[in-house]
N, C-alpha and C positions, 0 to 999 in steps of 0.2 A: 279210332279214338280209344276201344278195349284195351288194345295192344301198347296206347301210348302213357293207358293210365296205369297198366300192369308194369311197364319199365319204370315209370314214377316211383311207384310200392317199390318196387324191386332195390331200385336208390335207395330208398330211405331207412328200410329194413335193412339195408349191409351196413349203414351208418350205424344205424339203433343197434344193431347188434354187436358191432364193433367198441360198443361204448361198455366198459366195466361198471360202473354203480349209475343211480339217478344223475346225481350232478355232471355227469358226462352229456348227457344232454340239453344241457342249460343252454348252452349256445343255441341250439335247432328251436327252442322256445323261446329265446332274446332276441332273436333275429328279425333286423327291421322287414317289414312292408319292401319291395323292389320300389327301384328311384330310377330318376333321372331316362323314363321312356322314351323313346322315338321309334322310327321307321323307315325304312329308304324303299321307296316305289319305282322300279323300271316296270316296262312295255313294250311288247315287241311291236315292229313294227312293220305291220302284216296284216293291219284294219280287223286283228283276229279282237281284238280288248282284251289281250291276258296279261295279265299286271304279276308281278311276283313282290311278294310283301316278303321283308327283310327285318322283323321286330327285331330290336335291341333296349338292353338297360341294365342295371345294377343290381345284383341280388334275386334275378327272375330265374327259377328251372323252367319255367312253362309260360309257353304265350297262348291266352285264347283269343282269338280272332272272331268276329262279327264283322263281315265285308261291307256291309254300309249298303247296299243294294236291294233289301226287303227279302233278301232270300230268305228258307228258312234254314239255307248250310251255315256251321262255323267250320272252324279250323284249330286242334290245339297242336302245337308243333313244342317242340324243344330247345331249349335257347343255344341260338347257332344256326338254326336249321331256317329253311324259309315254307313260303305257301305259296299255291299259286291260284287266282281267279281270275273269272274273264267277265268283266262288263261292258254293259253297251255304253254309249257316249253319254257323260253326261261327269255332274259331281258328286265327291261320296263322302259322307264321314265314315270315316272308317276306326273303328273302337278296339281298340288293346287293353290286354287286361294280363299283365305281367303277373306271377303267382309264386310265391317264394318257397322256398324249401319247407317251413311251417304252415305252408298254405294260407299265408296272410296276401293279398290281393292289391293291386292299384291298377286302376284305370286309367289310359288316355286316349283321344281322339285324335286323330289327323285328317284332311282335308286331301283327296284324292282326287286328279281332275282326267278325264279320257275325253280325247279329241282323236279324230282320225283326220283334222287338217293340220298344215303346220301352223309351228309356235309362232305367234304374234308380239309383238311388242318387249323383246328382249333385253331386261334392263339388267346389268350385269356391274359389281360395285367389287373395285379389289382396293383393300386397305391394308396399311404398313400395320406389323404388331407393334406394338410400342414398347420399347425398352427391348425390342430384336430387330435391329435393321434387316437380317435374313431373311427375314419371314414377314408372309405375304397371306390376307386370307380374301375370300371369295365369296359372297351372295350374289342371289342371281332371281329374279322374276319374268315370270312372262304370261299372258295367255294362251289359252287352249294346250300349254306343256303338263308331260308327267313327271318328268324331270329332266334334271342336270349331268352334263359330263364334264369334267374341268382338266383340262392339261394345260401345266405350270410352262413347258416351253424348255425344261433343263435337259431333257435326252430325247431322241426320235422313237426310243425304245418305250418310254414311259405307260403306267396303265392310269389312265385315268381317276379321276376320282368324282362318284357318280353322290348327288346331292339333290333331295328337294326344296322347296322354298322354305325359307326357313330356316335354314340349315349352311352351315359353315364348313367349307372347303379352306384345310389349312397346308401351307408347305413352306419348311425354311429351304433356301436354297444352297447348296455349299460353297461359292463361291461369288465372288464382284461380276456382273456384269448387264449384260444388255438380252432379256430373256422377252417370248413372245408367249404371253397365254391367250390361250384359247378357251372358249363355252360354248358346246352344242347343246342346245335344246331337245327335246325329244317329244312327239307326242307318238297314239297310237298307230298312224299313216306312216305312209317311206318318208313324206319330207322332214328337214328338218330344219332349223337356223340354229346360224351361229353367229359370234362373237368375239372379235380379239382386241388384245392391247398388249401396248409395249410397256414395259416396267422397268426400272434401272434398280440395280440394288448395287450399291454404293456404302462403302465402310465409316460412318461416321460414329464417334464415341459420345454416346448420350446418356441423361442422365433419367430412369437409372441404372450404374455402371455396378455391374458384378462380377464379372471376370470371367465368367461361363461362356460366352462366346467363341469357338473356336476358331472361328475365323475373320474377329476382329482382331483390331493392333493397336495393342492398349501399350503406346511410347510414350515413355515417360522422360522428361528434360530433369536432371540432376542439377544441383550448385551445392556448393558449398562443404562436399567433402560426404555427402547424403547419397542414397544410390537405392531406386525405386525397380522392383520390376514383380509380375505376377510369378505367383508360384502354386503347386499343389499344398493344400490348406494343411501344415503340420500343427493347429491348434483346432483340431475335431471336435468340439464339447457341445452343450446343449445350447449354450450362446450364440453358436455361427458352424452346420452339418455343410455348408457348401463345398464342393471340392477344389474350387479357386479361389484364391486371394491376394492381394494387394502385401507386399512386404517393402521396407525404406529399413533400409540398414543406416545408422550413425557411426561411422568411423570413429576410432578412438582419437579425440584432439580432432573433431568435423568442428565447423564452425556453429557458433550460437544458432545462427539463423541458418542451419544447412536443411533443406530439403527437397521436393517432385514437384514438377506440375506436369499435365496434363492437359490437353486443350479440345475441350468439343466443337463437336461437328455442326453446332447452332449453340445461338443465346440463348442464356437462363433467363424461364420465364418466370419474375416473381408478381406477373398482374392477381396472382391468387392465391399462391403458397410462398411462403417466407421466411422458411427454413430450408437447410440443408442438415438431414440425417446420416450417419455412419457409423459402422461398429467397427470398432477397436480392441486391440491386443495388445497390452503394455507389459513386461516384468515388472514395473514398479508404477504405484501408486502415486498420486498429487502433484504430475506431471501436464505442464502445460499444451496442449494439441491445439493447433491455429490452422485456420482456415483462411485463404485469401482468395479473391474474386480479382481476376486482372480483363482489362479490354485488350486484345487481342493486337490491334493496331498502337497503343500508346499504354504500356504498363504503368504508368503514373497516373489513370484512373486506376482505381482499385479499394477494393475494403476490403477488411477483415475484419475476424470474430475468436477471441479464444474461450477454449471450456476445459477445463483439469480433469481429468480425469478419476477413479474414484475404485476403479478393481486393478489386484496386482494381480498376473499371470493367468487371465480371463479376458472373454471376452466381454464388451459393457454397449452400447448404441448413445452415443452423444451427438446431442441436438447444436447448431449452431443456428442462432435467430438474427436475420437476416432483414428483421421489422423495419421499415422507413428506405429502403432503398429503394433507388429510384428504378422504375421502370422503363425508362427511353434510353438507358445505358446499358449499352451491349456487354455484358461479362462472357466473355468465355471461357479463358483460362480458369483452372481448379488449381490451386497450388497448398499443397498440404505441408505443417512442421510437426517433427515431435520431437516431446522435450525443448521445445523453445525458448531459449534465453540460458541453456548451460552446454556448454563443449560436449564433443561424442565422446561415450564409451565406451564403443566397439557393439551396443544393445539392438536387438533387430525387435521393429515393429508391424503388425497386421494391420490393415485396413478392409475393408470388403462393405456393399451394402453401399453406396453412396446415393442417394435418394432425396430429393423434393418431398417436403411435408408442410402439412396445413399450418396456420398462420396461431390455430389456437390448440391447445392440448387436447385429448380426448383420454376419456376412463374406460383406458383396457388394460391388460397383461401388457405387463409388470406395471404393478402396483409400487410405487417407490415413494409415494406421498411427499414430492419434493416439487410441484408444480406450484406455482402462484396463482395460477387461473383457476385450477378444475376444481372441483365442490366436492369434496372428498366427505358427503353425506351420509353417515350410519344410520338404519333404522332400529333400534334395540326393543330388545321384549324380553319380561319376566326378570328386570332388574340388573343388566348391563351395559352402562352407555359406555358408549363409542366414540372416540373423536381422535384426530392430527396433534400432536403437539411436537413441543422440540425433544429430541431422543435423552432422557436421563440418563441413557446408561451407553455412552459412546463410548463400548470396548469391544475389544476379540473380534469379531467376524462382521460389526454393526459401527461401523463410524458415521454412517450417514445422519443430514441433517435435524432430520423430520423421521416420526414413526406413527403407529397408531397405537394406542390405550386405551383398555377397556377395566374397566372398573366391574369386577362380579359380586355386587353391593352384598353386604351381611344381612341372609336370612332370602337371597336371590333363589328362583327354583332351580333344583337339579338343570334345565336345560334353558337356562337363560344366555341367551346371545345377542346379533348382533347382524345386518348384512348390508350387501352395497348392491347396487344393479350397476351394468359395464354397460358401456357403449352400445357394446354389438356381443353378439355370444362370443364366447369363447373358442376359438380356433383347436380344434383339436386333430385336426387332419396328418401332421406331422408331429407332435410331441404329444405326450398321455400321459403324460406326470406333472403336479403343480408342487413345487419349493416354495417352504414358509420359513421367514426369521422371525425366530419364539424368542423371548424371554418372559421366565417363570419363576418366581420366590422359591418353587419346591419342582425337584421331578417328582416323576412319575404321575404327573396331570394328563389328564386325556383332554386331545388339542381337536375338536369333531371339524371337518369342511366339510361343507353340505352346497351342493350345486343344483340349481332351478332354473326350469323355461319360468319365463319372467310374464307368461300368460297364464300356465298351467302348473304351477308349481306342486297343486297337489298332489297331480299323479306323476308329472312329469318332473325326476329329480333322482341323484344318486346322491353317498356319503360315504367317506371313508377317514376313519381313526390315527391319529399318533399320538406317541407318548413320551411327554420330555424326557428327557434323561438328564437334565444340567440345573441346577436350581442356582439363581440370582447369575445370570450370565447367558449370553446371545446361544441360541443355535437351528441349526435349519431342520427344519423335519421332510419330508417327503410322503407327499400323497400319490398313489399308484393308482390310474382311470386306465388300464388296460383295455380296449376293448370297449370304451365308454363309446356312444351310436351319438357321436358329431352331429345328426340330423336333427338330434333334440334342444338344437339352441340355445342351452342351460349357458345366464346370462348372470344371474343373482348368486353371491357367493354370499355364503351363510358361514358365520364362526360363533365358536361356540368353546371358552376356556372352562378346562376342570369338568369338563359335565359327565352329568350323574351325581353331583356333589350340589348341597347346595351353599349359596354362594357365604362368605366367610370377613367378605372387605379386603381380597388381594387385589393387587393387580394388574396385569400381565399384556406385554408389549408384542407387536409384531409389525412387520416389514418386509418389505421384494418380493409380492408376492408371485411369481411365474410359472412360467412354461419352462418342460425341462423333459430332457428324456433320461 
């Protein structure tokens, strides 16, 4: 354990040292607590009880280990590294205690069982991923087991994949066909049980459809002088990072009504969700996109939905609501238009994202303030209220309907604002930057966003500053959350115009608010 804590120092002393001034080390001092713990337990099996503990987790240098036994040994190992103990038959908790680079600490338990008969009562569950027909995943319980060994059945060569209860065995397969998996059980004795099943993975296009599949076969049926097929995403932006997408070229002189369909592998189910969502890529603005729902057997059932679209040469996500259709009518066909109701010319368009969404709005990112349902609720303090209204100043980079406006009454404090609470935290696991559309009577206003756990706001919250640059006219500002710790579920966005100033009687508009990298 001397040895294990003298390589620790050693670590952290080449880091420290390696750093030029104080703020070199912020990072080793902001750095969360280790997350997301567990453990994989084998046992040989040899009636000897020697278990080999496998910690793992996120952010941990150091595992210490308390075997759950009453002994008075621990174990600290090195992350990557394993332990090994031997107990007599019986059940253990067994306590981890992940230890991060700041020596900030988390604790978990797991449940450890030593039997030297075989495994009893082997209950083994393999389920379809949803929206990957490839892939296939695996839990598995039993009595008197230490654990799991799981082969998928795709090669003779295969190494297993060892799991205890609790725990999730995943594999997509590369190819269609007829595979056997197998589960053997393990306790601390020779015997063992098993388990198998036969699985079919079959290529059906469900929704929902992104285009990352590589070994599905996303055919698309053309009409009308339109012509659909997947390609590598040449429109990269903060809107749509996927590497696949959906393109429909309109021929110059296609017909009005030229466009794809596509047909899944089962009916759309709307007993719950009642839209269909999709993000799109247009060169031009105020273009009509329709969506049609055909029955498979007789296209003369069918609906459809159109929505216009509203960004030129961006990506945008448009909802089609699908409210009052019935549910005992089989839709399967997808049949998408763009630009519908004007001849082609020659313009090529992106689709990707095609998804099932709930029936009523929800207050997340992007903030667009154009729903009819959702309660677009400010709470204001120190002489700022908040509210929706219709946009006054529908120019330049801001045509949309609806904005928000906040009033920073005369004689308002230096930091009078304004905030909303969102659904759910903020996503920040793939984009760390939030775009804001300002308008301002004056630049050079400091625009403050301030983000809060919506339990803990006091201690729990970050803020970062811009500053107009445009007076009486739209523009985006951009906030930089670099590095911001996603585990803080900062949910409540705080705004805050002009501050440091007290307020004067302006008053200044914003909109979209998002995700962006």
């Amino acid at each position: 354990m001397k040895n294990l804590k003298y390589i620790f120092s050693l670590f952290l002393m080449a880091m420290l040292l390696g750093c030029n001034d104080d703020n070199d080390t912020n990072f080793i001092d902001s750095a969360a607590a280790p997350t997301d713990l567990s453990a994989l337990f084998t046992i040989k099996q040899d009636n000897s009880g020697e278990v080999t503990i496998w910690p793992n987790g996120k952010g941990a240098t150091v595992y210490r280990i308390d075997f759950g036994d009453g002994s008075v040994e621990t174990a600290e190992i090195l992350s990557g590294e394993f332990a090994k103990h031997k107990y007599a038959e019986g059940v253990y908790d067994v306590k981890f205690t992940g230890i991060g680079i700041n020596g900030k600490e988390t604790a978990y338990t797991q449940k450890l069982t030593v039997s030297f008969i075989a495994p009893e009562n082997l209950d083994v569950k393999v389920t379809a991923e949803p929206g990957n027909p490839f892939k296939v995943n695996v839990t598995a319980k039993a009595d008197f087991e230490t654990y799991f060994e799981v082969f998928f059945g795709e090669s003779n060569t295969e190494t297993p994949v060892q799991i205890n209860e609790d725990q999730i065995a995943s594999h997509a397969y590369s190819a269609t066909g007829t595979y056997t998996i197998k589960v053997v059980a393990y306790s601390g004795g020779a015997a063992s049980s098993e388990y198998t099943q036969t699985v079919v993975i079959n290529n059906p296009i469900l929704l929902p459809i992104n285009f990352e599949l590589p070994a599905a076969s996303y055919i698309f049926t053309n009409f009308g002088n339109a012509n659909s097929s997947v390609v590598n995403n040449p429109r990269i932006d903060a809107g749509n990072n996927s590497a696949q997408v959906g393109k429909l070229s309109k021929a110059g002189g296609a017909e009005t009504w030229a466009g794809s369909f596509i047909e899944l592998g089962q009916r759309l189910d709307f007993s719950v969700m009642k839209r269909i969502k999709i993000k799109v890529w247009s060169p031009q603005a105020g273009i009509v996109v329709k969506m049609k729902l055909e029955n498979l057997a007789d296209n003369t059932i069918n609906i459809e939905r159109d929505v216009t679209n509203t960004v030129a040469n961006g990506w945008e996500v448009l909802t089609f609501d699908f409210t009052g259709v019935s549910t005992v009518i089989d839709y399967q066909r997808l049949v998408v238009f763009f630009d519908f109701g004007n001849q082609g010319t020659g313009a090529d368009y992106y689709f990707d994202d095609v998804e099932m969404a709930s029936g009523a709005d929800v207050l997340e990112l992007p903030l667009t303030f154009e729903s009819a349902t959702l309660d677009y609720t400010f709470t204001e303090f120190g002489g700022a209220p908040t509210s929706v209204i219709a946009n006054p100043h529908s120019t330049g980079i801001n045509t949309s309907a609806h904005v928000a406006t906040v009033l920073k009454a005369n004689g308002a404090v230096t930091y009078a604002g304004s905030f909303i609470a969102l659904e759910d935290p903020i996503d920040f696991s793939e984009m760390q930057k939030i775009k804001i559309k300002v308008w301002s009577p004056q630049a050079g206003k400091i625009v403050k966003l301030k983000l809060e756990n919506l339990l803990n706001g006091a201690t729990i919250n970050i803020e970062k500053d811009a500053t107009t640059t445009v007076a009486n006219g739209w523009e985006e500002l951009t906030y930089d959350f670099s590095g911001i710790v996603n585990a803080n579920a900062y949910q409540r966005m705080i705004f805050f115009f002009d501050f440091g100033n007290i307020g004067t009687g302006a008053t200044y508009y914003f909109d979209d608010v998002k995700l962006s990298n």
